[in-house]
N, C-alpha and C positions, 0 to 999 in steps of 0.2 A: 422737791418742790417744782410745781410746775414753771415754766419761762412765761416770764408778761414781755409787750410788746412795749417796746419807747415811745412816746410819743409821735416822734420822726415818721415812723413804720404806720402808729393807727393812722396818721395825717395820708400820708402817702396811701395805707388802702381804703382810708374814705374817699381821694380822690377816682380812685378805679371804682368803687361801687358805685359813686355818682355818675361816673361815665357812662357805667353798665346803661343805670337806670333812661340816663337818659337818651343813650340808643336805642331802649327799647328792647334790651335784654333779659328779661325779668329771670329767665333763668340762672343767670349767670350773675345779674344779681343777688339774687335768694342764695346763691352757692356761696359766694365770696362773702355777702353780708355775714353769715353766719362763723363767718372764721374771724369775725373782729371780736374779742373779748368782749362777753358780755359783761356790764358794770357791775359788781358782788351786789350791792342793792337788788338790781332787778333780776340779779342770779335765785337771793333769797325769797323774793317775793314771790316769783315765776314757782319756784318748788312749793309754796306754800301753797298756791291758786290752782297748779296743772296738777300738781304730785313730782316724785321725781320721776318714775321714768317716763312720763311725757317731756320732760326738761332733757334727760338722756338722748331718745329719741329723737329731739327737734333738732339734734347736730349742733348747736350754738357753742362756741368757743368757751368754758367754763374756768381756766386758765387763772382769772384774777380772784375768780370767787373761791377756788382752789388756792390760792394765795394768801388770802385775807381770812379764810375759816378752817385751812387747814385741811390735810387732805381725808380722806372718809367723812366730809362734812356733807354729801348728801347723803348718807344714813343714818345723821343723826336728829 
């Protein structure tokens, strides 16, 4: 099963992607943003509207949604 992050960890790297953002790093934004676990909600949803492998694709940390639906849960 995959590792989720403590809260300690997302706190601490929402504060570096806001830093990113607000220096003006959008790249480095958009890189780090994406390694924060996405919420299994909008994991679910995202697969339902994009398909999955646009979800695969987009790099987003899958992590919790892998957690809470178990793992091969985006094929089914």
């Amino acid at each position: 099963m995959p590792q989720t992050m403590t809260l300690d960890e997302k706190l601490a790297l929402s504060d570096k992607v806001a830093t990113l953002w607000q220096s003006g790093d959008k790249e480095g934004f958009s890189r780090l943003i994406r390694s924060m676990p996405m919420p299994p909600y909008l994991a679910k949803i995202y697969k339902e509207k994009i398909g999955v492998k646009q979800l695969i694709e987009s790099g987003w940390n899958l992590s919790e949604a892998e957690a809470e639906f178990g793992p091969g849960w985006l094929d089914k």
